[in-house]
N, C-alpha and C positions, 0 to 999 in steps of 0.2 A: 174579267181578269184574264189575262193571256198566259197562258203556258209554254213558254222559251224552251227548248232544249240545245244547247251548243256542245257537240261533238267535236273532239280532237283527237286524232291517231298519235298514238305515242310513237316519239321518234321517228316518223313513219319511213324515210329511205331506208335508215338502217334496220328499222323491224323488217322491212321487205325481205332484206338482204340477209339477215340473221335468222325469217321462215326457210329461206330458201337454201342454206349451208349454216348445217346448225354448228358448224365447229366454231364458228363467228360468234356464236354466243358466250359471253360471261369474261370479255376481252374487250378491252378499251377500241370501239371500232367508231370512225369518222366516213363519211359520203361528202367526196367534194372534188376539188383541184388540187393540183399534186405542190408542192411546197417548191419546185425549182421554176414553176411559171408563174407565179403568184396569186395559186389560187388561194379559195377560200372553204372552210364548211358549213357546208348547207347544214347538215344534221349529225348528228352522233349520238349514241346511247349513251345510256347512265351510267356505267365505267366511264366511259369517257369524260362523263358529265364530275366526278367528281375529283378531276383533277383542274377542275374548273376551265374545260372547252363550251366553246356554246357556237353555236351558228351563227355565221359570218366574222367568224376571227379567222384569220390568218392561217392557212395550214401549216407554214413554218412555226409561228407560235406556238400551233399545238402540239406540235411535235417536241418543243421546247417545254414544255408545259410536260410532258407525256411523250418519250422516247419510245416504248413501244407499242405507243398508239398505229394503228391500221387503218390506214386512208383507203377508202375504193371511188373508183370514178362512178359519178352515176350512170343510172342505166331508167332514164327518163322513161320512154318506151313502157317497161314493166311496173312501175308506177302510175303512168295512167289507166292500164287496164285493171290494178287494185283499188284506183279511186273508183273508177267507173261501176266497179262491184259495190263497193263500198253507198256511192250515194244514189244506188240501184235500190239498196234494202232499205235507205232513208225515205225514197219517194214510195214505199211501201206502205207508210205510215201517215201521209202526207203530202201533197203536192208545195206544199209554202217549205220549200227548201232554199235554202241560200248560201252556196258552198262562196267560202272566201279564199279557198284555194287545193290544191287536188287531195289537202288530208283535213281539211276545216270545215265545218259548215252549223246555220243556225238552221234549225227546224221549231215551224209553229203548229203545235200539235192541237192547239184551243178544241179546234171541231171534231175532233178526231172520236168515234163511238170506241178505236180496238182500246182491249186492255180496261174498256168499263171508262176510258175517256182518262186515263193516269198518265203523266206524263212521266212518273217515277217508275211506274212498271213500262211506261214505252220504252226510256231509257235502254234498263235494264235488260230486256228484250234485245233492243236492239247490238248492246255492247257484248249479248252475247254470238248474236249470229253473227256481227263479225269476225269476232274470235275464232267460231267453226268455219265460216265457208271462206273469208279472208287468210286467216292464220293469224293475225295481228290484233291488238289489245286497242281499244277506244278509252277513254276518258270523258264522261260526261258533265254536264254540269243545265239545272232544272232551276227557272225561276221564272218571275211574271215579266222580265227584261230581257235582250239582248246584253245589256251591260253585266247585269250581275250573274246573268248566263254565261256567260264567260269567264266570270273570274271562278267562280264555282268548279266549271272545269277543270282548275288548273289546282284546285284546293286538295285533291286526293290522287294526282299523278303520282306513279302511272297507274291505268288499269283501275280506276277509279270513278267512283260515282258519290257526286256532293249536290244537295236538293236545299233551297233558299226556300221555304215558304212564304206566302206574302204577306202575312204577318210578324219573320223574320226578318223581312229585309231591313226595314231600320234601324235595328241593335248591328244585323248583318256590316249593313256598310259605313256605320258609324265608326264601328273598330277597327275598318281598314285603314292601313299608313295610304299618305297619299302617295305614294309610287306607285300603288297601283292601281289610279286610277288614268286613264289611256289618255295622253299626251304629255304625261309626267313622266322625264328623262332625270336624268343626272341633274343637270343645269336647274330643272324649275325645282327640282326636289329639293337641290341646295337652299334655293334661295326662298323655296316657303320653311323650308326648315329655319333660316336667320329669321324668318319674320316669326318664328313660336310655333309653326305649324306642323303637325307631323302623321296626326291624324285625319278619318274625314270628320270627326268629332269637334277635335279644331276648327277647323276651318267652315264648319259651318257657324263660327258668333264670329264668321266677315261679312258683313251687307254687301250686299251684289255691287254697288257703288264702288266700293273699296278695293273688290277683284276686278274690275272694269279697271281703275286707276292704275292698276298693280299690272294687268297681265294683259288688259284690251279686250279686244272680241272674245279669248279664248277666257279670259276670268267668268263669263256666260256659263260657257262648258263645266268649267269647277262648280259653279252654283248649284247646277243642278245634278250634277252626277255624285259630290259628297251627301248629296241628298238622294240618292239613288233612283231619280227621275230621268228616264229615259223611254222614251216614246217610240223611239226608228221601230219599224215593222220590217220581218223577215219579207222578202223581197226576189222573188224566187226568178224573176225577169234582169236581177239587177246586174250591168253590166260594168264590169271594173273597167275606170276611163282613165289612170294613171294607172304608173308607180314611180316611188321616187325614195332617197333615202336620204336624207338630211343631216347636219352635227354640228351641235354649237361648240363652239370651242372656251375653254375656261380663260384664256387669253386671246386677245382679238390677235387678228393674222393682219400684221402689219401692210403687207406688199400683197401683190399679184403675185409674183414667187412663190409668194408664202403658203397661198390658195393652190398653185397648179401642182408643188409639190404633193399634197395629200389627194387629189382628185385621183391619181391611180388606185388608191388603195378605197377608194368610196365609191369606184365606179363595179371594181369588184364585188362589193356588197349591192351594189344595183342591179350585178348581172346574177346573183344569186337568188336575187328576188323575182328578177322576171322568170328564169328557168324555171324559181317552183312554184310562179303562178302560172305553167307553162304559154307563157303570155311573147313569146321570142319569134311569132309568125305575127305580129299585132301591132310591135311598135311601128306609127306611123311621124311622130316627132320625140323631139331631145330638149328639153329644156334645164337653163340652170338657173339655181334661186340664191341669190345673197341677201344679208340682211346687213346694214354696218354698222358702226360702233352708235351711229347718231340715231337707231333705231330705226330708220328708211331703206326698203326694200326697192327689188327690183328685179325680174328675171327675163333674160332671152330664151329663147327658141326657135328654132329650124328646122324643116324637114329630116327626117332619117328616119332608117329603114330596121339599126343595127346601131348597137351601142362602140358608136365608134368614138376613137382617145381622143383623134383631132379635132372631131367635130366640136366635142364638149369642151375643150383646150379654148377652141378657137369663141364658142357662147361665153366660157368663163370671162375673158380678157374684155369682150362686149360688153355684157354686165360690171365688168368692175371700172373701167374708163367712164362709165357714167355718173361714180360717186364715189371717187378715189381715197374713199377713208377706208380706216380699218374694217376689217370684215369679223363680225358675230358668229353669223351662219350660214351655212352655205349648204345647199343642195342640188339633187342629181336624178334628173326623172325622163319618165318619157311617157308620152300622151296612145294612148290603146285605139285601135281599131278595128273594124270585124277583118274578118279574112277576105270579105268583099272587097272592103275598104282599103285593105292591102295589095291585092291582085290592080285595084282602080289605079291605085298609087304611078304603076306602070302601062298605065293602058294610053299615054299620049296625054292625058292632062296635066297642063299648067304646073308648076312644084308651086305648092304651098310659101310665100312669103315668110321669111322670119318676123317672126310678130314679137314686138320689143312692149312690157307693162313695166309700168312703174307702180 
């Protein structure tokens, strides 16, 4: 039986920022792009949080939302050297670390002798020495998964610690709604909710047949994860070969118009994502993904360097002249490389061919 622990920094930019000028504390404070260029927030505290901002909305929004909310730009730089402290004390405990971004990470502590081999006291432990030598507040979450190691996490934010034992898990993940299990958005949530569905309770008296029918490959995923089976192993090598941000829309998007319209505002959230995977030395291609009304997908891509408008403008209109029906969904990503791989990029070899899938 494996012993999961996932780690998650609460609010982490703006905790940075709120150790480091404590008058920032106990005021609606946001870290992101300023509202006249159209940035976005990466992060914001719980004042902020409860006038209902979240990460990757809009910072004019949120200011619409929260007038005397406090935008600061980030300060990327002093965030790596908190992470780097940060999953310093983790590989303390452990070498099977697998950060999934500079405030996230899973740790498999199975082998582990400290602490008499507790993953409840390693937690512990550990959320406290962050506290002291970070200045900032972790959030844990302990179970025999990565899956329900994570939702655990999120169960006693902030500054919190929630243990699934394995004997738990079943009643556990039976009483979760399925929104929160991970790849459930808006859209699928709707639409297992019209078919009765709301729990994983529910939805486990569907035969895997019926979610294959229903949802494809991905009704697999439901099978097994409303059943709280999850196998991935913490992966300490592993290296992030995307990101991308996708959105189906409640009405199909009639035109190409219609698509390159909203691409601004989605590309936003894509540059949000790479900054805080600080992954913006890495992107080596740009790819876009549509899906149309008729259920038939398809995505282009191209070399790049830099999440550029035109480039993706110009993949959008590629993809979409190949199956000029309404568009479902549409996404926005870009393919990672080492810093090798980056530096090669320019070193006289050949550019990479756009490669077109259907």
């Amino acid at each position: 039986m494996r012993k999961i622990i996932h780690c998650d920094c609460d609010c982490f930019y703006a905790s940075i920022e709120m150790r480091d000028d404590p008058s920032l504390r106990g005021r609606p404070l946001a870290v992101g792009g300023r509202p006249e260029t159209r940035g976005v927030v990466a992060t914001c505290n719980y004042e902020a949080r409860k006038y209902g901002i979240h990460s990757a909305m809009s910072s004019a929004r949120a200011l619409r939302l929260c007038p005397d909310l406090l935008i600061i730009p980030p300060a990327m730089e002093k965030y790596r050297i908190a992470s780097a402290q940060i999953m310093a004390i983790y590989r303390d405990y452990t070498d099977l670390v697998e950060p999934l971004s500079l405030d996230e990470a899973y740790l498999d502590v199975s082998g582990t002798d400290r602490l008499h081999g507790s993953a409840t006291l390693i937690a512990r432990e550990i959320r406290q020495r962050v506290a002291q030598a970070v200045g900032i507040t972790v959030s844990a979450g302990v179970a025999p998964s990565k899956f329900v190691a994570k939702i655990a996490s999120d169960w006693n934010k902030p500054d919190g610690l929630f243990v699934v034992r394995p004997e738990d898990v079943d009643a556990f993940v039976a009483a979760l709604p399925v929104s929160k299990l991970h790849g459930v958005g808006k859209v699928t949530g709707a639409r297992l909710k019209t078919l009765g569905v709301e729990t994983c309770a529910d939805l486990r008296t569907w035969e895997l047949d019926q979610l294959r029918d229903h949802f494809g490959v991905f009704g697999e995923r439901l099978y097994d994860l409303c059943r709280g089976i999850d196998h991935r192993e913490v992966s300490p090598s592993r290296e992030r070969k995307s990101i991308s941000v996708e959105q189906t829309f409640a009405a199909d998007l009639p035109t190409l118009d219609a698509c390159q319209q909203l691409l601004a505002g989605m590309l936003d959230q894509l540059d949000t994502r790479v900054r805080r995977a600080d992954a913006q030395n890495q992107i080596q291609k740009l790819f876009v993904k549509l899906r149309f009304s008729d259920f038939s997908r398809t995505t282009a891509e191209g070399p790049g360097t830099a999440l550029d408008e035109e480039q993706f403008r110009l993949l959008l209109a590629t993809a979409f002249r190949r199956n000029p029906r309404p568009v479902r969904l549409m996404g926005l990503g870009t393919r990672l490389g080492s810093v090798a791989g980056q530096l090669a990029l320019f070193g006289g070899q050949p550019d990479a061919p756009v490669r077109e899938t259907v």
